[in-house]
PQR file of N, CA, C, O and H, with PARSE charges and radii, in Angstrom:
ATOM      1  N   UNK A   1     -13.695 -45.591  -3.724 -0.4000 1.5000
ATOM      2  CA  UNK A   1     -14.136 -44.197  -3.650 -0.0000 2.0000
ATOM      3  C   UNK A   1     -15.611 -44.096  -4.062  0.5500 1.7000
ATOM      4  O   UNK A   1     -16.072 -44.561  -5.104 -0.5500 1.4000
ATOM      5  N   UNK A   2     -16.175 -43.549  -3.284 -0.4000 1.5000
ATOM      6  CA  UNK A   2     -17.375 -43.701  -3.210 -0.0000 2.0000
ATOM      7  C   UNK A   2     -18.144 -41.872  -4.212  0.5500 1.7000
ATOM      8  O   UNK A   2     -17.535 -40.820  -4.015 -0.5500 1.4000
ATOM      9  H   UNK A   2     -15.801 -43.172  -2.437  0.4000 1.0000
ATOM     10  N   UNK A   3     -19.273 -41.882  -5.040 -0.4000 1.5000
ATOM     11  CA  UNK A   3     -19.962 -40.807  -6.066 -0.0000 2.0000
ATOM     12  C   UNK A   3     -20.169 -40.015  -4.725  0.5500 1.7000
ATOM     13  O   UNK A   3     -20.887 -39.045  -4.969 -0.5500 1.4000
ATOM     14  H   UNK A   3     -19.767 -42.736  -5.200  0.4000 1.0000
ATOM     15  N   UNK A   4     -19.838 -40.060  -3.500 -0.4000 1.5000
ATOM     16  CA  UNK A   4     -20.715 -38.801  -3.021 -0.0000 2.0000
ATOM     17  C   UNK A   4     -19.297 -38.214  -2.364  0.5500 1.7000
ATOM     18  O   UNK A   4     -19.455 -37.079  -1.914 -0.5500 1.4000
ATOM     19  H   UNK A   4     -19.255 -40.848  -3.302  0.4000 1.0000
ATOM     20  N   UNK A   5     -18.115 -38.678  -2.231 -0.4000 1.5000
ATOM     21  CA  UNK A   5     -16.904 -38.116  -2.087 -0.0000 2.0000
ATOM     22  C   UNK A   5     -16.099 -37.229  -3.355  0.5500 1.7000
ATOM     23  O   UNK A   5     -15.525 -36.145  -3.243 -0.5500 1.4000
ATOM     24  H   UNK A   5     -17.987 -39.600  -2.596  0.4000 1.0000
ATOM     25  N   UNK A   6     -16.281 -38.154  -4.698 -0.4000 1.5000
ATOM     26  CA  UNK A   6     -15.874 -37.364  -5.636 -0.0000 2.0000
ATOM     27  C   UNK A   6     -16.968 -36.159  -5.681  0.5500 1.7000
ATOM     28  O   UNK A   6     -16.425 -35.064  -5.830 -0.5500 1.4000
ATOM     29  H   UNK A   6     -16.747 -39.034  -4.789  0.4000 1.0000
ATOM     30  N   UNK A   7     -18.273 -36.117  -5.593 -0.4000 1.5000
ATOM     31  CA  UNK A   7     -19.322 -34.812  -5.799 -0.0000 2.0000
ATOM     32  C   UNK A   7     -18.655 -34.068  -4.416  0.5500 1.7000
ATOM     33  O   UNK A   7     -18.593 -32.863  -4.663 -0.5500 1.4000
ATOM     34  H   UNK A   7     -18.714 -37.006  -5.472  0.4000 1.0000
ATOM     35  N   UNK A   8     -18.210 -34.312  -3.249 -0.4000 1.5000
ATOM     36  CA  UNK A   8     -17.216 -33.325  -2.238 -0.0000 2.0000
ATOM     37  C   UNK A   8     -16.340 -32.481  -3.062  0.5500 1.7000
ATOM     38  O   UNK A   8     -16.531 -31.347  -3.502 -0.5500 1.4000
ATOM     39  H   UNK A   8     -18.260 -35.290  -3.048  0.4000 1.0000
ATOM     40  N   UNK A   9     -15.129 -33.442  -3.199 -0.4000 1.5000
ATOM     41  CA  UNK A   9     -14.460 -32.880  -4.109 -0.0000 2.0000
ATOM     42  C   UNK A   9     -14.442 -31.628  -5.064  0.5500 1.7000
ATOM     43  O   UNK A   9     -13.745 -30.616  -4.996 -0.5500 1.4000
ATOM     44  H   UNK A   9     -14.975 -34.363  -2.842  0.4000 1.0000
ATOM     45  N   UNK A  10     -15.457 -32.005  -6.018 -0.4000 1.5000
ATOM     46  CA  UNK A  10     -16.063 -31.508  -7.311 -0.0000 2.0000
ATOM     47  C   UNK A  10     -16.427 -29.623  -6.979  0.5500 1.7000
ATOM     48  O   UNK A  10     -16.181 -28.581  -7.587 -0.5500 1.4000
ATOM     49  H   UNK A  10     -16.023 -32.827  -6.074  0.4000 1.0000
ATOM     50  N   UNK A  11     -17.505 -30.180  -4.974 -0.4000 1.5000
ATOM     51  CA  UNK A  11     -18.229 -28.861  -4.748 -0.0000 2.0000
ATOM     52  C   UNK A  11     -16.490 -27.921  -4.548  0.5500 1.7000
ATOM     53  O   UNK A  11     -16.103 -26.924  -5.158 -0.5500 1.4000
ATOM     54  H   UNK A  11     -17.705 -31.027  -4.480  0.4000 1.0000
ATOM     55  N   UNK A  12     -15.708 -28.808  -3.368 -0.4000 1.5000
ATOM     56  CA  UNK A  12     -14.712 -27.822  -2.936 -0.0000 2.0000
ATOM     57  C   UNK A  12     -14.306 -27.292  -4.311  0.5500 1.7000
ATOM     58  O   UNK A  12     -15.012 -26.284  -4.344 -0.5500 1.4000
ATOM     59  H   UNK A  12     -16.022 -29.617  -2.872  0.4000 1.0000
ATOM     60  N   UNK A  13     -13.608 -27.301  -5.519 -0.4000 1.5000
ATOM     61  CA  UNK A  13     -13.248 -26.907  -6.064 -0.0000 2.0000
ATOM     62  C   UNK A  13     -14.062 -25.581  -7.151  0.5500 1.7000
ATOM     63  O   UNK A  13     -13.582 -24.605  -7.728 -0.5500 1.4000
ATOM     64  H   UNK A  13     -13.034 -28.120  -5.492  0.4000 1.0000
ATOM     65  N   UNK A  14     -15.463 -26.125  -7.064 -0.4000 1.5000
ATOM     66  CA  UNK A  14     -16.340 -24.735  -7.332 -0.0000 2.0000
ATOM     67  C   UNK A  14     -16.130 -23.876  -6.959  0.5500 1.7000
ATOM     68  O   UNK A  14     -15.920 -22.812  -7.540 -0.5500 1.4000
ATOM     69  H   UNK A  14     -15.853 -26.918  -6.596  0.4000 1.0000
ATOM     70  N   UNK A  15     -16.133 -24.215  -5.450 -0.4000 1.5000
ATOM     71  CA  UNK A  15     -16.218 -23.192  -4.119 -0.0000 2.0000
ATOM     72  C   UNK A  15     -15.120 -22.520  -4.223  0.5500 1.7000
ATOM     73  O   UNK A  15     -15.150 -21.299  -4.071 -0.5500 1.4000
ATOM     74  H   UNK A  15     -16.304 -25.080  -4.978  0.4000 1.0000
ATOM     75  N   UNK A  16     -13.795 -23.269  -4.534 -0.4000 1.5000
ATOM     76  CA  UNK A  16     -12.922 -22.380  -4.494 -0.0000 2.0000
ATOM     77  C   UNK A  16     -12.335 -21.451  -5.665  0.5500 1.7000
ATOM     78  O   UNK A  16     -11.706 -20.399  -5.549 -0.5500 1.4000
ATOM     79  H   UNK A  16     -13.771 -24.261  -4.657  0.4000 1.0000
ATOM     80  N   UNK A  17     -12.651 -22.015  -6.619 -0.4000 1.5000
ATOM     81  CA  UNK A  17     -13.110 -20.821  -8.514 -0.0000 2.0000
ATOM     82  C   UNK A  17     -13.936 -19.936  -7.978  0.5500 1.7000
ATOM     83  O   UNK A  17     -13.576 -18.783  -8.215 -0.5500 1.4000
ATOM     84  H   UNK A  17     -13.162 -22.870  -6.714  0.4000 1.0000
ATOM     85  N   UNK A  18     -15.214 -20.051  -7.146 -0.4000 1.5000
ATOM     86  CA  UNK A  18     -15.849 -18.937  -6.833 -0.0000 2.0000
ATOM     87  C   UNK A  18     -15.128 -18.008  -6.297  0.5500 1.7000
ATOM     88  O   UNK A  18     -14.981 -16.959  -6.925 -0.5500 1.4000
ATOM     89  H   UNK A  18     -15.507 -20.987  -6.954  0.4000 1.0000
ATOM     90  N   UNK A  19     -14.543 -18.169  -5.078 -0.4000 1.5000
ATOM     91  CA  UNK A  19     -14.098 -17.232  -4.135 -0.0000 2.0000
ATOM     92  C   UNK A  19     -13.159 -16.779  -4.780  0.5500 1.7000
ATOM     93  O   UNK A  19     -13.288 -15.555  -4.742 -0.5500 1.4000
ATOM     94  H   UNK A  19     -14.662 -19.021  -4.567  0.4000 1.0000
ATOM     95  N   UNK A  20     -12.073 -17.107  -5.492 -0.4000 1.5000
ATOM     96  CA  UNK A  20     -11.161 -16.515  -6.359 -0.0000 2.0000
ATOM     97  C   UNK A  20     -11.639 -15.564  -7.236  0.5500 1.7000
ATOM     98  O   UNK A  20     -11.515 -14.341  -7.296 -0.5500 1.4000
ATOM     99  H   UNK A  20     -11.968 -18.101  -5.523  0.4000 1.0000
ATOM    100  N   UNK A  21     -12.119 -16.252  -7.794 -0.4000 1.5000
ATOM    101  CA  UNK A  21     -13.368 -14.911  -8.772 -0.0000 2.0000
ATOM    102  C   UNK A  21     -13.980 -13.803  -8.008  0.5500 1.7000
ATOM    103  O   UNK A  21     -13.707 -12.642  -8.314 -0.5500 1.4000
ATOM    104  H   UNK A  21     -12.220 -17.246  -7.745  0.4000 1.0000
ATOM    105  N   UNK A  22     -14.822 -14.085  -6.996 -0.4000 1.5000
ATOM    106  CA  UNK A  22     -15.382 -12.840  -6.562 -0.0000 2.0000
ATOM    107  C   UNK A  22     -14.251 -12.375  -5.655  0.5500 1.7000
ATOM    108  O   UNK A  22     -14.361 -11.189  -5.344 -0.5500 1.4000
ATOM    109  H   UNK A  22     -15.044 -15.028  -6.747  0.4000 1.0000
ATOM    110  N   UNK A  23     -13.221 -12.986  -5.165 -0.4000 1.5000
ATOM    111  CA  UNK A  23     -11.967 -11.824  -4.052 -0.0000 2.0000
ATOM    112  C   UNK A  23     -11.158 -11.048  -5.588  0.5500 1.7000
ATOM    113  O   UNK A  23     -10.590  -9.965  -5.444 -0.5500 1.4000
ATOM    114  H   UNK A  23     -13.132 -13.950  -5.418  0.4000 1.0000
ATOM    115  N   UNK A  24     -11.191 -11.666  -6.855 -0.4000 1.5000
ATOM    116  CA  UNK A  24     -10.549 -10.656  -7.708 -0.0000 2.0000
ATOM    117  C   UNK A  24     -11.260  -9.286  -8.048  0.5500 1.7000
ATOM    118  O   UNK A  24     -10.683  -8.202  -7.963 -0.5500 1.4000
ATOM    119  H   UNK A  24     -11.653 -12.545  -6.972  0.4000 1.0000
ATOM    120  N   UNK A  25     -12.914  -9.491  -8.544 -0.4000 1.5000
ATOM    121  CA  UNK A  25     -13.292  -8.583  -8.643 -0.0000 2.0000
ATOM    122  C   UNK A  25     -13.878  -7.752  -7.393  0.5500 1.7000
ATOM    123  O   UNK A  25     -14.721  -6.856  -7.350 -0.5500 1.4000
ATOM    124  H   UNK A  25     -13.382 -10.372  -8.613  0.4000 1.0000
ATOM    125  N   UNK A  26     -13.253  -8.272  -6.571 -0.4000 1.5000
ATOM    126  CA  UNK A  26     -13.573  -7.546  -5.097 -0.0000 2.0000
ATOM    127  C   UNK A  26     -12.396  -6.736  -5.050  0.5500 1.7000
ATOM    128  O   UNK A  26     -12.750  -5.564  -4.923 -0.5500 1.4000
ATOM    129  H   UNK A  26     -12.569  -9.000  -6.606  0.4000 1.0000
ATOM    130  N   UNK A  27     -11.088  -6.850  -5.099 -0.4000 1.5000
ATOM    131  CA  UNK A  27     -10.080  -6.157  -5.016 -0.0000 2.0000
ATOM    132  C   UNK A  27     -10.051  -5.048  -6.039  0.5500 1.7000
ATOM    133  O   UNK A  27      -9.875  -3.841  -5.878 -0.5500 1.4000
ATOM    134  H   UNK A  27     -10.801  -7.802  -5.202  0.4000 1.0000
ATOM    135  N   UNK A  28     -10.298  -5.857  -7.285 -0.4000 1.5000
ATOM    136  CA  UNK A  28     -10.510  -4.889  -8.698 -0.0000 2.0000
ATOM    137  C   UNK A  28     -11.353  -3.720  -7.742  0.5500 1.7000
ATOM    138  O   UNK A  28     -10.653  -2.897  -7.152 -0.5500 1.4000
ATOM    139  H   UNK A  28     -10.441  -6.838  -7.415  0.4000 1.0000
ATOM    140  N   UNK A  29     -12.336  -3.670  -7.641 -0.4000 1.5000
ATOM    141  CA  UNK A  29     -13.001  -2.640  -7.315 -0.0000 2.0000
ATOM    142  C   UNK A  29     -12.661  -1.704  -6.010  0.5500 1.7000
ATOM    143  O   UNK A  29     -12.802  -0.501  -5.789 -0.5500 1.4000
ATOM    144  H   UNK A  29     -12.905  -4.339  -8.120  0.4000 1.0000
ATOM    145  N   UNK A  30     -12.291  -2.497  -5.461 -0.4000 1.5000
ATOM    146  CA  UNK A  30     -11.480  -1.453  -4.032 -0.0000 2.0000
ATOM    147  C   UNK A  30     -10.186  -0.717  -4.721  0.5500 1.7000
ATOM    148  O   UNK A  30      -9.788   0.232  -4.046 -0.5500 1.4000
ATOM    149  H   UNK A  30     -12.177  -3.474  -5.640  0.4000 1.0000
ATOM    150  N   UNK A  31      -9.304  -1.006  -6.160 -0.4000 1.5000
ATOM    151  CA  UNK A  31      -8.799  -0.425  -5.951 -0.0000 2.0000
ATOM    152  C   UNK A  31      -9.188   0.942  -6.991  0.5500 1.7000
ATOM    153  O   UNK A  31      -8.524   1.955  -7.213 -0.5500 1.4000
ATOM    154  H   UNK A  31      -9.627  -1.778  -6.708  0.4000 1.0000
ATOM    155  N   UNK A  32     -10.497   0.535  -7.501 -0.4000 1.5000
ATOM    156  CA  UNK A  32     -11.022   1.574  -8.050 -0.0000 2.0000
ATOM    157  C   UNK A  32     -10.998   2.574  -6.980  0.5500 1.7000
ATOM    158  O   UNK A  32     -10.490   3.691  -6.873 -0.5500 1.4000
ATOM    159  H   UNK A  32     -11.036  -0.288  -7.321  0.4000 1.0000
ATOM    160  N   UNK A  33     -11.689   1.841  -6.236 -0.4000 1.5000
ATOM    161  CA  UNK A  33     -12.541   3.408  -4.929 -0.0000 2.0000
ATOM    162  C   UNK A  33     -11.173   3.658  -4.785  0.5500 1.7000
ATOM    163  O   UNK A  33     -11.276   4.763  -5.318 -0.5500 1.4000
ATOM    164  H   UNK A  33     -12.102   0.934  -6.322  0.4000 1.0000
ATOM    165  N   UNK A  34     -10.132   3.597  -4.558 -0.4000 1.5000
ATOM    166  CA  UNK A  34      -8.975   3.611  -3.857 -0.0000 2.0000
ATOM    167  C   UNK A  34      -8.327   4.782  -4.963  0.5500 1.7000
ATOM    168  O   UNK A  34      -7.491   5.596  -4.571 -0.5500 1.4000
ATOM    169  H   UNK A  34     -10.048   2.700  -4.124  0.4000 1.0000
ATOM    170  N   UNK A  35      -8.740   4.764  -6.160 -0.4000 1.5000
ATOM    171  CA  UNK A  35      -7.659   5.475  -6.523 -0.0000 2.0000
ATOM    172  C   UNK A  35      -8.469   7.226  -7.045  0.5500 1.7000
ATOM    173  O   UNK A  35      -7.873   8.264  -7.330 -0.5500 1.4000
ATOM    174  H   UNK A  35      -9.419   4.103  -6.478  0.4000 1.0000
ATOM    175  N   UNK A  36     -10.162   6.930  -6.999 -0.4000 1.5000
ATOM    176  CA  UNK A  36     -11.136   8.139  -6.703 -0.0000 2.0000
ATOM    177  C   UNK A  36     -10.705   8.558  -5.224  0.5500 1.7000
ATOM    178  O   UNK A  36     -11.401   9.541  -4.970 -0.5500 1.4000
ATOM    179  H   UNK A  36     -10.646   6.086  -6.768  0.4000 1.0000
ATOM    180  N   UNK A  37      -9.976   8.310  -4.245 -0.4000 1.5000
ATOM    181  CA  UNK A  37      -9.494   9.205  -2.831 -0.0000 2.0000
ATOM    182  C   UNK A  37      -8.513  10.134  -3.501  0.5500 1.7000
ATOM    183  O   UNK A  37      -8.458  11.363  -3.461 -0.5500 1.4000
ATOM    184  H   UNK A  37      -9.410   7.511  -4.451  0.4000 1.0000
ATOM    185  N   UNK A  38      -7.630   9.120  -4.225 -0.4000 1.5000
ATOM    186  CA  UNK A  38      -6.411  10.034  -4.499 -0.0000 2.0000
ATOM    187  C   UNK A  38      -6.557  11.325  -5.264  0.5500 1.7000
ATOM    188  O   UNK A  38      -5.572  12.035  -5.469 -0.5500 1.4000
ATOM    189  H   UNK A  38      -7.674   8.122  -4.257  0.4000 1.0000
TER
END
């Protein structure tokens, strides 16, 4: 296994803590707006 497959690795899993993080506080906040309609 080659240092530039484990640094693959390493990025996908950033990448995917990121997107988790920002789709939570992305939802968090829609359901703010969501509940200023009601």
């Amino acid at each position: 296994m080659s240092r530039y497959e484990v640094d693959e690795s390493r990025m996908l899993d950033f990448a995917q803590e990121l997107f988790s993080s920002f789709a939570q506080s992305y939802f968090r906040s829609m359901e703010m707006s969501s509940f200023q309609y009601e």
